[in-house]
N, C-alpha and C positions, 0 to 999 in steps of 0.2 A: 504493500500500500504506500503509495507517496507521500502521507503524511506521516509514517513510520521513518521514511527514511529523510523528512526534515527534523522530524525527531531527533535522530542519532547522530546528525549535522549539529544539532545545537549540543546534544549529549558530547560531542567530542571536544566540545569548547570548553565545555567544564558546566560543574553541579550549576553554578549559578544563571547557564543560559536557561537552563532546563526550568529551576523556580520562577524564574523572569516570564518565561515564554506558555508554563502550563495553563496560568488563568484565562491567555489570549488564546491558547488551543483549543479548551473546553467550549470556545464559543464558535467553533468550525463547523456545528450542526446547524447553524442557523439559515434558512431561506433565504432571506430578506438583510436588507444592508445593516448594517449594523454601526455604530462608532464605538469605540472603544477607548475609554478615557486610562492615561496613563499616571499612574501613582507613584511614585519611588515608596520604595520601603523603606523602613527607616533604617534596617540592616545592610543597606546597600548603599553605597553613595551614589550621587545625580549621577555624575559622569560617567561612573560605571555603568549605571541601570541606560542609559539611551545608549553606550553604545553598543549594551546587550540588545537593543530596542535595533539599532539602526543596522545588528549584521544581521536579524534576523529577516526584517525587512528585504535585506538586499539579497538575499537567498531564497524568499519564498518563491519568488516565479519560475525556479529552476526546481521544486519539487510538486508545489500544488497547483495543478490546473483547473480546479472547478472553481477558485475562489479568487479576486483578487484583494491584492493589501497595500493601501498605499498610508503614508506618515502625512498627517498634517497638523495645522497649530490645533485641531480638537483634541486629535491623539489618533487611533490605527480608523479608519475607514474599511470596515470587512464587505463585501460585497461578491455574491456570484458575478462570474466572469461572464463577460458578451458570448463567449460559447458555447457556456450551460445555459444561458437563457435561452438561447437559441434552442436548443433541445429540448428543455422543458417546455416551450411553446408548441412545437413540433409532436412532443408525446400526448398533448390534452387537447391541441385543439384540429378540425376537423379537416379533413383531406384539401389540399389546395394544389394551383397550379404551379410547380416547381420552378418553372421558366417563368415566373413571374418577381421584378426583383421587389424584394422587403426590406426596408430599412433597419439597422439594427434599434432606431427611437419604436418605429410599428413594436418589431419583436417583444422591446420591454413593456411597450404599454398591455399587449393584447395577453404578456405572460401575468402580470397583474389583476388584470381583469378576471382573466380564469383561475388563478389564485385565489380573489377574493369568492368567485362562487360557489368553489370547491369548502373555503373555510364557513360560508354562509350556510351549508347545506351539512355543517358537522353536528350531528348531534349533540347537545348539553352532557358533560359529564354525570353518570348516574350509578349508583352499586347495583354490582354482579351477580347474580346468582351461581354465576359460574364457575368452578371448583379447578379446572387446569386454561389453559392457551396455546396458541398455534407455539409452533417450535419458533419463531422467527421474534415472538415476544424477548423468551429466554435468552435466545441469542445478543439482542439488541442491547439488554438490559445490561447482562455478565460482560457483553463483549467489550461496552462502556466504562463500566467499572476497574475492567486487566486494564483498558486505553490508560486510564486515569491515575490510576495505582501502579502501573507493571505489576500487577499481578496473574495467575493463572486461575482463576476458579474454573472449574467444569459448566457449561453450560446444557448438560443436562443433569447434572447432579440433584437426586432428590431433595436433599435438604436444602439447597440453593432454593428451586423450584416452588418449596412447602413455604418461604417466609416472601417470595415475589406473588405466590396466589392470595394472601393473605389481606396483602396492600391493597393487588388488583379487584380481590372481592371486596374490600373495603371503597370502590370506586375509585380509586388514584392510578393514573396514566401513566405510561412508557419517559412521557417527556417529566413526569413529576418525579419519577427515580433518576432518571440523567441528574434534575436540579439537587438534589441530595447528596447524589455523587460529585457533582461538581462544588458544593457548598462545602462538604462532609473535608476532600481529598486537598480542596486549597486551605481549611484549616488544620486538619491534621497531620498534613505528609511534612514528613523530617521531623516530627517531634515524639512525645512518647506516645500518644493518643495513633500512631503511626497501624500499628497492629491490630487497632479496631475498623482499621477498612477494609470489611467484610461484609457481605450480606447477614451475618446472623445478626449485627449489630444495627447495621443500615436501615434495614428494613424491616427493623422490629418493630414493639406497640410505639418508639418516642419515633417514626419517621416522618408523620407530620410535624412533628417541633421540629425534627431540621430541615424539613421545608421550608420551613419559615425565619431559618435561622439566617442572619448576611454573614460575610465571609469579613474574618477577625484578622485584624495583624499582630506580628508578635513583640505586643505591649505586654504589661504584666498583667493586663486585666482578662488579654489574652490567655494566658498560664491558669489564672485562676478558674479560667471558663473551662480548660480543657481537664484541669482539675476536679472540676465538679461533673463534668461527663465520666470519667475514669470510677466519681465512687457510685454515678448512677447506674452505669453500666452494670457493675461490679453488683449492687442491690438487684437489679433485674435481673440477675444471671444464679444469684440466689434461688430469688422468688421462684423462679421457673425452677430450680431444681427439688423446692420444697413442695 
């Protein structure tokens, strides 16, 4: 996958391309453009963090083709490329005369338009009565989470499976576990709360509160937040065994 191997372009640079570049990756699933505002951390100095910002910049085009990224004074502008538009307009909408030329301005409007009728025609989210899901749920879900963590979980693993049905009967979506993962993996990864990125923990009874939860820097208020998940975890994991 090409994002794999921008990945291991910034992995070669050193740990800090990698923490610099993961919260601007997890936002790769989106549709629609996106801006993306740039923060320095406070463990990082300016200088450092943009010119983490500016080689990654100057290397994306040479791995991701579906997306383009360009630097401005808002901060990263993410947006699908004139290609994919092109092709997602071409997959939804109706047979047309090939020898006829389309502007690429046509392309973006009429892909928009069909967008919006596709999201107008989506159902309200509602609970399930439904006790398992297509295999392609599982995959989405798990495959997200290894993206996120480098980790391996099985994606058909039972017990993976048993705490994703749980959610899913509970009426929460595919895109509402991404946000948990994406929330959960920018506050935990590199600290000790590191080992709780898992599904038994993710997607237990608290995964609406880290829906909800924004993503923390590492202040010390920080610490104390990840402090108090460790002794909550630690009581849930009781409770359940009692």
């Amino acid at each position: 996958m090409e994002i794999i191997e921008f990945i291991n372009d910034l992995r070669k640079m050193g740990g800090i391309y990698y923490k610099v570049w993961l919260p601007i990756i997890l936002q790769f699933q989106k549709e629609e453009t996106v801006i993306i505002k740039l923060n320095t951390p406070i463990d990082i100095p300016k200088s450092t963090y943009y010119r983490v910002i500016n080689y990654g910049v100057s290397i994306f085009p040479n791995y991701i083709k579906r997306y383009s990224l360009i630097k401005n004074h808002s901060g990263l502008v993410l947006s699908l490329s004139q290609q994919s538009r092109a092709k997602s307009f071409l997959a939804v909408s109706e047979p047309f005369n090939h020898t006829e030329a389309v502007s690429s301005e046509e392309v973006e409007v009429q892909v928009i338009e069909s967008k919006a009728i596709v999201e107008k025609a989506k159902p309200p989210r509602k609970k399930s009565s439904e006790t398992s899901y297509p295999n392609e749920v599982y995959d989405e879900i798990i495959n997200y989470l290894n993206f996120a963590t480098g980790k391996n979980y099985k994606t058909n693993s039972v017990i993976n499976r048993k705490f994703i049905n749980q959610r899913m009967n509970d009426g929460f979506s595919v895109d509402d576990f991404k946000q948990v993962i994406s929330i959960k993996s920018q506050n935990w990864l590199g600290g000790k709360m590191e080992q709780f990125l898992r599904p038994e923990t993710l997607f237990s009874n608290k995964f609406e509160s880290y829906l909800n939860e924004k993503v923390v820097n590492n202040s010390p208020n920080s610490n104390l937040k990840n402090a108090y998940d460790q002794v909550s975890i630690a009581t849930e994991l009781i409770n359940n065994q009692g």
